[in-house]
C-alpha positions as CSV (number, residue, x, y, z in Angstrom):
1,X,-1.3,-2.5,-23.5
2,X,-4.0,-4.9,-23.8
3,X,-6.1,-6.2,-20.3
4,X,-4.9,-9.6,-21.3
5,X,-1.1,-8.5,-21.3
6,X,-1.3,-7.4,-17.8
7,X,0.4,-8.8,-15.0
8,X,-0.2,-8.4,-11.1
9,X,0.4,-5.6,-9.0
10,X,0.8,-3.2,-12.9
11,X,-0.4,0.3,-12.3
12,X,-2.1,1.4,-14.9
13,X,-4.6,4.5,-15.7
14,X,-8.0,3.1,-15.8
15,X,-9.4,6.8,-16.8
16,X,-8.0,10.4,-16.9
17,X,-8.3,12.7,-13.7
18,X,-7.7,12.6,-10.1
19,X,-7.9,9.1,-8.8
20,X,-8.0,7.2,-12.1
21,X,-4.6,5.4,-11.2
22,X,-5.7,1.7,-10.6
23,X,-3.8,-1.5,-9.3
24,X,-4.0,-4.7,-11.3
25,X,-5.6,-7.1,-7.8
26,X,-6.2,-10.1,-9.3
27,X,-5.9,-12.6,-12.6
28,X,-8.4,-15.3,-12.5
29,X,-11.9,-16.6,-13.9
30,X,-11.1,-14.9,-16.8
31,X,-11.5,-11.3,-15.2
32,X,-8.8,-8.8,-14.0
33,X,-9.6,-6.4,-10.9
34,X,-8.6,-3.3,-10.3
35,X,-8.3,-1.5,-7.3
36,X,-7.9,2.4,-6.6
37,X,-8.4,5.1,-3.8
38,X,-11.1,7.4,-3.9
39,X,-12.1,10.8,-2.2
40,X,-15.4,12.6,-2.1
41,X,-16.6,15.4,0.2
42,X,-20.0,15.8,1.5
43,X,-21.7,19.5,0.1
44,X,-21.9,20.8,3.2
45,X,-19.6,21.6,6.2
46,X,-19.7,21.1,10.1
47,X,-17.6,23.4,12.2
48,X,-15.9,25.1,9.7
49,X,-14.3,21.9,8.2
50,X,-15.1,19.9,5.2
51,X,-16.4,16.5,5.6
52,X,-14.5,13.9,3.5
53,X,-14.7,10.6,2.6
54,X,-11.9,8.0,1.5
55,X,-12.2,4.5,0.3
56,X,-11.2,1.8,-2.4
57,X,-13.1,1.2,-5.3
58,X,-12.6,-2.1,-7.4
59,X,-13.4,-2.2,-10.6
60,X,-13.4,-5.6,-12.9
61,X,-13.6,-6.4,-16.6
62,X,-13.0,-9.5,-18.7
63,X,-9.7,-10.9,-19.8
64,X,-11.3,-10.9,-23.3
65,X,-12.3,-7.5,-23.7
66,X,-10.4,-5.2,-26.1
67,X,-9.5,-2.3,-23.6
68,X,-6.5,-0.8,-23.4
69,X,-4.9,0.6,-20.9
70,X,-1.2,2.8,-20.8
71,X,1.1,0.9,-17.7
72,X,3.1,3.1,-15.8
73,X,4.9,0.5,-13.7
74,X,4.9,-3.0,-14.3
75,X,4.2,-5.2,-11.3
76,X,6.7,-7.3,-9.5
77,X,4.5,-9.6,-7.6
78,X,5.1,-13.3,-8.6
């Protein structure tokens, strides 16, 4: 599907791998933003445990570019 199909609130898979399922946040200026959860962990370890780190990334491209992206649930936010 084309960015400029999308709707709010559409999953989509903005790459392939772990964490590359996104969340269409926002329509407007003429840019759609993503958002998606991330998790990293350090390269070391304290106590025996690993150290990790969670967050959400956003990610934004223009309603006028030609990427494509597949949908895997269309939003129902109005």
């Amino acid at each position: 599907m084309l960015i400029s199909e999308l709707q709010l609130g559409d999953v989509v898979e903005l790459f392939s791998g772990a964490y590359g399922t996104a969340t269409v946040k926002s329509i407007r200026d003429g840019n759609v933003t993503f958002f998606r959860p991330y998790v990293a962990t350090a390269d070391f370890e304290m106590g025996g445990t690993a150290i990790c780190y969670t967050g959400i990334e956003e990610v934004t491209f223009m309603l006028d570019s030609k990427q494509e992206f597949e949908v895997y649930q269309r939003g129902t936010l109005k």
